[in-house]
N, CA, C and O of each residue as an XYZ file, in Angstrom:
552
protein
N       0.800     -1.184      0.000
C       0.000      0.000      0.000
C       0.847      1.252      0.000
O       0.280      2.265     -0.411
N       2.304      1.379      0.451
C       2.650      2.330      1.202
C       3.164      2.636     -0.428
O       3.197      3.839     -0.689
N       3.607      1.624     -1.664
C       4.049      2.012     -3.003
C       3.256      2.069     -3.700
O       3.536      1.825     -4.874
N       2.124      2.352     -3.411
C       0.930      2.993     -4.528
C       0.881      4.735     -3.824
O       0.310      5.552     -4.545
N       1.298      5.114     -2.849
C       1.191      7.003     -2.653
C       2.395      7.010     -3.105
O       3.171      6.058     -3.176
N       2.620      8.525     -3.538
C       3.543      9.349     -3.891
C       4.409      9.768     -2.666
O       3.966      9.983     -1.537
N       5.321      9.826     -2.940
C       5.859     10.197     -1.296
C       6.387     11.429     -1.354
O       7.098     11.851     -2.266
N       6.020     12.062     -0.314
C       6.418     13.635      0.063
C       7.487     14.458     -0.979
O       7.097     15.347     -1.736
N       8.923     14.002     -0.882
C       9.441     14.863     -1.449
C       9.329     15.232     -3.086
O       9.694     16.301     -3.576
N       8.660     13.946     -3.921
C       8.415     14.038     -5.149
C       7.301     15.460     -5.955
O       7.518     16.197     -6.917
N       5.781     15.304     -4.743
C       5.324     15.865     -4.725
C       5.667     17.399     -4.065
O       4.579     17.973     -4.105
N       6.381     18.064     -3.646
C       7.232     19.205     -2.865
C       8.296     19.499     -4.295
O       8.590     20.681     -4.472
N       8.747     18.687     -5.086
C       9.834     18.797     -5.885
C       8.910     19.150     -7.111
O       9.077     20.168     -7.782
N       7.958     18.254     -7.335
C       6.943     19.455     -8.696
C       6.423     20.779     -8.175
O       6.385     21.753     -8.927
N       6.102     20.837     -7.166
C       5.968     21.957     -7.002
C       6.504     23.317     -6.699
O       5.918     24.400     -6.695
N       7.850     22.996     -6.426
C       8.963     23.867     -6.104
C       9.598     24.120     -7.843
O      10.287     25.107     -8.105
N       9.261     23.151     -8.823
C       9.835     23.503    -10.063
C       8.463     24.252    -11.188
O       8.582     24.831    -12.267
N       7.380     23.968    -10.478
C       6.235     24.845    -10.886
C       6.947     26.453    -10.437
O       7.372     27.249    -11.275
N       6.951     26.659     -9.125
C       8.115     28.123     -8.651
C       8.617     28.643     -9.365
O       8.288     29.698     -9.907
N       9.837     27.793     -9.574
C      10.973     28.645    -10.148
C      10.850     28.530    -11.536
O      11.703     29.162    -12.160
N       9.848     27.763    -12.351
C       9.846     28.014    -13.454
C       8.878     29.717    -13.814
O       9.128     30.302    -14.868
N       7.878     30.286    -12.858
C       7.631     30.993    -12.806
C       8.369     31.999    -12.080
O       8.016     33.178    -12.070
N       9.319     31.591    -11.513
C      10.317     32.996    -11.224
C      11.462     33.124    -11.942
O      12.321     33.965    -11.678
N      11.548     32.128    -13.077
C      12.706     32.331    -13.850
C      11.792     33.213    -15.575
O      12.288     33.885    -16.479
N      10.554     32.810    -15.357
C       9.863     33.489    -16.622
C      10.105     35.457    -16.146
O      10.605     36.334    -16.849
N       9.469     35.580    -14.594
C       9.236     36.853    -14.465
C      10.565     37.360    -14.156
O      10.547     38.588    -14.074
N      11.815     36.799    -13.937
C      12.965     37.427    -14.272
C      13.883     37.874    -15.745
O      14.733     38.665    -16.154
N      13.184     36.958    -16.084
C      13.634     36.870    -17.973
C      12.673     38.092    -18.522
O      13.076     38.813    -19.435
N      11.220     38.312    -17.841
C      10.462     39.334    -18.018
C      11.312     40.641    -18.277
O      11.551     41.305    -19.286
N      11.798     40.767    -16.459
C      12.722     42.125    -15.839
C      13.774     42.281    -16.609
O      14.149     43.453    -16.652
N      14.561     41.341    -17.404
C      15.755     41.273    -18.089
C      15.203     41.714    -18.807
O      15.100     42.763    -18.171
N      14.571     41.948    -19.841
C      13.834     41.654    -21.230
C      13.687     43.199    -21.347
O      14.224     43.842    -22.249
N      12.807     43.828    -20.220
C      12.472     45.092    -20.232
C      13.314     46.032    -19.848
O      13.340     47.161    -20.338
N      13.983     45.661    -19.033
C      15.753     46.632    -18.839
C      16.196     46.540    -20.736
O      16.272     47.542    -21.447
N      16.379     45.425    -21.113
C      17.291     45.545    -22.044
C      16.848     46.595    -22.925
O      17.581     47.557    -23.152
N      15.398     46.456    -23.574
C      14.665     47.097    -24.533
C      15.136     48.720    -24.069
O      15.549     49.585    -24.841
N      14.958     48.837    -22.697
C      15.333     50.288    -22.149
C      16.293     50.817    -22.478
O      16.257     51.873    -23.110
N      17.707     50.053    -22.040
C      18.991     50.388    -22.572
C      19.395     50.197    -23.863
O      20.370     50.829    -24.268
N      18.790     49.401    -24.612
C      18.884     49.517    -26.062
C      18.232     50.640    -26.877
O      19.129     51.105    -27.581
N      17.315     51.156    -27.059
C      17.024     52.361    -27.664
C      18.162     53.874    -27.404
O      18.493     54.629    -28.319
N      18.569     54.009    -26.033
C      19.137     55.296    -26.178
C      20.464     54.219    -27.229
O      20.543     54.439    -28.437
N      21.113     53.447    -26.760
C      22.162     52.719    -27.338
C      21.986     53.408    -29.413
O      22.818     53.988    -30.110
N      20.601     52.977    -29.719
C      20.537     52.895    -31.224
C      20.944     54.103    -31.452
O      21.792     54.406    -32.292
N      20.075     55.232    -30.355
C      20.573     56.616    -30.516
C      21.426     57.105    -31.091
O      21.437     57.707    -32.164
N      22.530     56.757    -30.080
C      24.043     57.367    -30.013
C      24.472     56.495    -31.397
O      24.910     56.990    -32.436
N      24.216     55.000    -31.117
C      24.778     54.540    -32.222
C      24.443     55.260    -33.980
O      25.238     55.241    -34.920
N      23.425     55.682    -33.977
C      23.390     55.975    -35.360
C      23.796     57.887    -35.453
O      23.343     58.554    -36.383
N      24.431     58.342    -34.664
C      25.520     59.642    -34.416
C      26.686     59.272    -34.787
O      27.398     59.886    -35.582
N      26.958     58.221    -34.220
C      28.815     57.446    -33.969
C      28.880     57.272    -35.701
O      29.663     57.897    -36.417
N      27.957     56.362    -36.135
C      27.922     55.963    -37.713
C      28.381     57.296    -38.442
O      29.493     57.230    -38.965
N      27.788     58.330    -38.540
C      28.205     59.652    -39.075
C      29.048     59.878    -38.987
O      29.569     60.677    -39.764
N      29.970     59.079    -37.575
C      30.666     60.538    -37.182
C      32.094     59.379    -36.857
O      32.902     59.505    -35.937
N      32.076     58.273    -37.914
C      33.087     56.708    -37.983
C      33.780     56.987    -39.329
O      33.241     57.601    -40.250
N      35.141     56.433    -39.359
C      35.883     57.610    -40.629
C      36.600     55.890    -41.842
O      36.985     54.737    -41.646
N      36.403     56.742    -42.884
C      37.166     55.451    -43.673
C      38.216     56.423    -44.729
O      38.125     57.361    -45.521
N      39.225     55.520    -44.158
C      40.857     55.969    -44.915
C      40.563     54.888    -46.657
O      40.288     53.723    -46.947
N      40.881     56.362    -47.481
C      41.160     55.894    -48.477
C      42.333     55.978    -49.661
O      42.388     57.075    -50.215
N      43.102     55.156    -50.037
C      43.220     53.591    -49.483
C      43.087     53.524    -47.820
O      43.295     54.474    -47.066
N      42.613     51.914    -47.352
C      43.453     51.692    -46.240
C      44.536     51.286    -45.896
O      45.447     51.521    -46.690
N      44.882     50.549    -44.646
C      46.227     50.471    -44.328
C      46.888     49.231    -45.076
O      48.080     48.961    -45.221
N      45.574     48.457    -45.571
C      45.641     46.929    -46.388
C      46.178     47.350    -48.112
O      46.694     46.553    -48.896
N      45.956     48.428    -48.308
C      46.616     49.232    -49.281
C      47.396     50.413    -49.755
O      47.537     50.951    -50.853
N      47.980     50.691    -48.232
C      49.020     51.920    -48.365
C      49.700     52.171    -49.598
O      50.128     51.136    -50.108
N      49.956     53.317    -50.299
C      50.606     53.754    -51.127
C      49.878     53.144    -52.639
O      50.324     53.323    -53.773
N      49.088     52.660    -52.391
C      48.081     52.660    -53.470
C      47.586     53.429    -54.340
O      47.596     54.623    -54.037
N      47.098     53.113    -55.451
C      45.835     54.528    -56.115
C      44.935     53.815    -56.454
O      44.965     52.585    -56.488
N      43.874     54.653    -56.795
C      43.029     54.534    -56.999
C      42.391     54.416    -58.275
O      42.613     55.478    -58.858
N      41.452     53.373    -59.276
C      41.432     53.469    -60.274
C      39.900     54.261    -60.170
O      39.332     54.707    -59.173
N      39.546     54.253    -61.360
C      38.005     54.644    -61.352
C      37.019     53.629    -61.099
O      35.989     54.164    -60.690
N      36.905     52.182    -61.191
C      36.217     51.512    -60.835
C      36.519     50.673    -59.192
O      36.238     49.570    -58.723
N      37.164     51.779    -58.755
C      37.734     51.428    -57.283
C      38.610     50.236    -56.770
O      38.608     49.634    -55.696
N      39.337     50.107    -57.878
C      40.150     48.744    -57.731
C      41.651     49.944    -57.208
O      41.972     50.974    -57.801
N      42.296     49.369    -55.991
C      43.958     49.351    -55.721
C      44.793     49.047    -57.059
O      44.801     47.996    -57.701
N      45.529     50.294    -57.328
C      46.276     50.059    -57.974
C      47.473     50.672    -58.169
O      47.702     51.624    -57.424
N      48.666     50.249    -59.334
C      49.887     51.053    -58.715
C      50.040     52.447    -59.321
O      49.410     52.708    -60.346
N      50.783     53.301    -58.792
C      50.938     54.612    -59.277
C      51.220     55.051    -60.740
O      51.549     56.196    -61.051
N      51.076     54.138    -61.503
C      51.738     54.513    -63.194
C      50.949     54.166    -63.695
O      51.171     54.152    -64.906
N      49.178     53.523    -63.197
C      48.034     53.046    -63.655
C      47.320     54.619    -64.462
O      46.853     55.484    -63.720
N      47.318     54.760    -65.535
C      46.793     56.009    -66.398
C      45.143     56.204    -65.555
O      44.421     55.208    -65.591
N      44.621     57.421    -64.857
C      43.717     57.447    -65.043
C      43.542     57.712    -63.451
O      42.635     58.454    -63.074
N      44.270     57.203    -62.682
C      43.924     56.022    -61.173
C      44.291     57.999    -60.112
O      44.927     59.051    -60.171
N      43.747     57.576    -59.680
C      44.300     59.059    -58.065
C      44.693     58.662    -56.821
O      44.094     57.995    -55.977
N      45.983     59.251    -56.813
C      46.143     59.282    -55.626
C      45.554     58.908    -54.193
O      44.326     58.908    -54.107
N      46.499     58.502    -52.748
C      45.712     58.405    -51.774
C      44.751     59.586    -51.703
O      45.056     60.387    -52.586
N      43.752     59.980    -51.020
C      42.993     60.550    -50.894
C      43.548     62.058    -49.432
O      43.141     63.213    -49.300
N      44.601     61.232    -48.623
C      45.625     62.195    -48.197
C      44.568     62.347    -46.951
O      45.239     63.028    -46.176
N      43.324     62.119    -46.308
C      42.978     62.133    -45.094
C      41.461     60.889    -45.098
O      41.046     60.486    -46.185
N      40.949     60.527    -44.079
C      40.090     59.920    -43.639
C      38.156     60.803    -44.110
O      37.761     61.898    -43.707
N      37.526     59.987    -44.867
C      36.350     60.725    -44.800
C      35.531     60.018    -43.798
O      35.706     58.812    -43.619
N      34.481     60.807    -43.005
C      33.765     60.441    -42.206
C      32.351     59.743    -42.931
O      31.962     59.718    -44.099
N      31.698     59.110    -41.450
C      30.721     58.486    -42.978
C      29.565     59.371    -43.327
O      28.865     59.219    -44.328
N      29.368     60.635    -42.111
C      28.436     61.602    -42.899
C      29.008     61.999    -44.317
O      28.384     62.332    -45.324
N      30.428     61.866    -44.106
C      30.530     62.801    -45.837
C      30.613     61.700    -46.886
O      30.700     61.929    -48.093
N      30.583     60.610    -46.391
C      30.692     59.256    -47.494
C      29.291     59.336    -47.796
O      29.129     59.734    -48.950
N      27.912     59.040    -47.011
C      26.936     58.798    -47.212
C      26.488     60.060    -48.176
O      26.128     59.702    -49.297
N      26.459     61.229    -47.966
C      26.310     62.266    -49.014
C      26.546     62.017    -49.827
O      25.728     62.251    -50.717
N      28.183     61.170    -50.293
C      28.850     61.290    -51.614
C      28.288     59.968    -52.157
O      28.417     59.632    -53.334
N      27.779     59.382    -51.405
C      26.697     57.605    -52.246
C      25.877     58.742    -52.513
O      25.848     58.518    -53.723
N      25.201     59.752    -52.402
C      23.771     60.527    -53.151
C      23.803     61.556    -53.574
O      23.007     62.484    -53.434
N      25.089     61.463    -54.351
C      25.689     62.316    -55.429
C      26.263     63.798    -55.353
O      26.386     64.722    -56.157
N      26.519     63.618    -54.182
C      27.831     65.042    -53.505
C      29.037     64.408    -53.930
O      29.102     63.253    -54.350
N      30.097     65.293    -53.792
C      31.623     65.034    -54.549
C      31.982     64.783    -52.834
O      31.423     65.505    -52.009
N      32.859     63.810    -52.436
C      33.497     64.051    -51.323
C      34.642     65.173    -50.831
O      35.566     65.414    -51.608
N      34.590     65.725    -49.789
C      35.364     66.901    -49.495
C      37.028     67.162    -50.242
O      37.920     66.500    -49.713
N      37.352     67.885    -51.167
C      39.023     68.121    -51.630
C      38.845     67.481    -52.384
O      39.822     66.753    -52.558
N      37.668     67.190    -53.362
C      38.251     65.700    -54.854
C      37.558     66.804    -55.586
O      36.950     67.762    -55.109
N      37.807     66.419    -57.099
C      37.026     66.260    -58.418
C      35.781     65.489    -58.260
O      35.613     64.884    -57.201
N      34.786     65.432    -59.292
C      33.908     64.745    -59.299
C      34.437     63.245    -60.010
O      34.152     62.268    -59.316
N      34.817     63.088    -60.681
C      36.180     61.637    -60.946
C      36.424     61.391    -59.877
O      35.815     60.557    -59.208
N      37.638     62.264    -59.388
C      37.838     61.580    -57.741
C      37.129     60.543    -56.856
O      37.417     59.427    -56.424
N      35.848     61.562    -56.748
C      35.225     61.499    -55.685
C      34.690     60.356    -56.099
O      34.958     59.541    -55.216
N      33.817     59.599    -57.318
C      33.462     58.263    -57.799
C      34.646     57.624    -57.605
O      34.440     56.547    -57.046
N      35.794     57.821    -57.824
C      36.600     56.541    -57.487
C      36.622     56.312    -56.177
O      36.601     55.167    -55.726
N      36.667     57.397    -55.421
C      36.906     56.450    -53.783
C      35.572     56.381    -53.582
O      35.414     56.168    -52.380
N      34.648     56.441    -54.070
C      33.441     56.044    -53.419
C      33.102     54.867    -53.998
O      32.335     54.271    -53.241
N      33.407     54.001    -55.406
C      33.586     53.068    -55.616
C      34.681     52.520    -55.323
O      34.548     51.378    -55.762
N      36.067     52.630    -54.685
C      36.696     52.088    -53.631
C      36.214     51.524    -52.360
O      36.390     50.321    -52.167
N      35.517     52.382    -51.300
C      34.433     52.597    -50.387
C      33.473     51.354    -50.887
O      33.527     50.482    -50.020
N      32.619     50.962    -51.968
C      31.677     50.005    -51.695
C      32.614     48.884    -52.087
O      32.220     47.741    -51.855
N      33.623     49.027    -52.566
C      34.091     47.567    -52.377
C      35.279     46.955    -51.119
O      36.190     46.129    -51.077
N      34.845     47.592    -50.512
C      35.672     47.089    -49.259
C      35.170     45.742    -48.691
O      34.102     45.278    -49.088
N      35.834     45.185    -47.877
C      35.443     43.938    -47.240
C      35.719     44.025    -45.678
O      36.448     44.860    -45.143
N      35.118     43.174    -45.141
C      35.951     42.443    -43.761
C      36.685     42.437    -43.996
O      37.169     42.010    -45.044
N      37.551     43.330    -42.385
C      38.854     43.169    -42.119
C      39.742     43.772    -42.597
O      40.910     43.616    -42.242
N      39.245     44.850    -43.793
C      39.644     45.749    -44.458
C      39.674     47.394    -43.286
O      38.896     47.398    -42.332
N      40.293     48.219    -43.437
C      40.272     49.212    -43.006
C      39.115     50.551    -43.370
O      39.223     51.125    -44.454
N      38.015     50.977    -42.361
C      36.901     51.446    -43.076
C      35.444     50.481    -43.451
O      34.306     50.908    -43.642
N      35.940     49.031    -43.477
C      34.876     47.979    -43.595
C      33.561     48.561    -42.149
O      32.524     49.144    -42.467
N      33.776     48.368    -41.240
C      32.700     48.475    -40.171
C      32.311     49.792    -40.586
O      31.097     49.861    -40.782
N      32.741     50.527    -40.722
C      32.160     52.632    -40.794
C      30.989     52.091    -42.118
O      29.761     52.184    -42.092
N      31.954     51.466    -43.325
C      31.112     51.321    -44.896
C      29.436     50.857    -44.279
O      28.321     51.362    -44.153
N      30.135     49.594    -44.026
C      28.589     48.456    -43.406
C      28.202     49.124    -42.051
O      28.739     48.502    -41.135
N      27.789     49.706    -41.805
C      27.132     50.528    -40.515
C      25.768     51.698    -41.875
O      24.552     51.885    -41.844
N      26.609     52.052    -42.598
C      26.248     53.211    -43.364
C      25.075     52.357    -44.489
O      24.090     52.887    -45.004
N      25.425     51.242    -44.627
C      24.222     50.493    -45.261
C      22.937     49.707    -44.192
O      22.035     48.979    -44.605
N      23.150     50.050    -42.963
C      22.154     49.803    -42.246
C      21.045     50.240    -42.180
O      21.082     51.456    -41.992
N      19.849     49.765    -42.256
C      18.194     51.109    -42.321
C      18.521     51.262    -40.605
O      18.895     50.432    -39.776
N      18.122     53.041    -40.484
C      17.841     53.306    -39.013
C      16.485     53.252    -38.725
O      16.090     53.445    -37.575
């Protein structure tokens, strides 16, 4: 008879995991809603920083480089190709120059070559995170 009841601690042990499965939901709740909190000012700032994140052209993966017109690295005796660009553009002035502003100190030539330099960058490239930040929807 005594192995047909349930014995105490089995019954105490579902119910203690009934508990904490409800105090691990309403903590995941509290987590959940902090985060959402601290994430919005975060997007904030973050989409300021994006503007205001700089890409060297060439980068350092192509020092002493030039530039052709279809934004390929190339060497200095390439007919056509320009020079380093001689400072860092930020990505407010990159994103302008994707919607047809000249970037700051170029020609309008120029300014298409490093801006087709600029979309072909990659990972791990110098300027890669500033580029891909700038193709993000805010």
């Amino acid at each position: 008879m005594k192995e047909d009841l349930p014995s105490e601690p089995s019954v105490n042990t579902d119910q203690k995991n009934g508990i904490v499965t409800r105090r691990r939901a309403l903590m995941m709740g509290a987590i959940t809603a902090s985060a959402v909190v601290s994430i919005k000012p975060a997007l904030a700032q973050t989409a300021g920083s994006v503007l205001n994140c700089e890409i060297p052209v060439p980068g350092n993966h192509a020092a002493g480089g030039y530039i052709a017109a279809d934004g390929r690295v190339v060497t200095a005796d390439t007919p056509g190709a320009f020079p380093a660009a001689g400072r860092n553009f930020t990505g407010e002035e990159v994103l302008q120059a994707m919607n047809g502003r000249t970037l700051p100190g170029t020609s309008y030539d120029q300014s298409q070559a490093y801006v087709n330099y600029i979309r072909r960058l990659q990972a791990g490239q110098s300027g890669f995170t500033c580029y891909a930040s700038l193709q993000m929807p805010r």
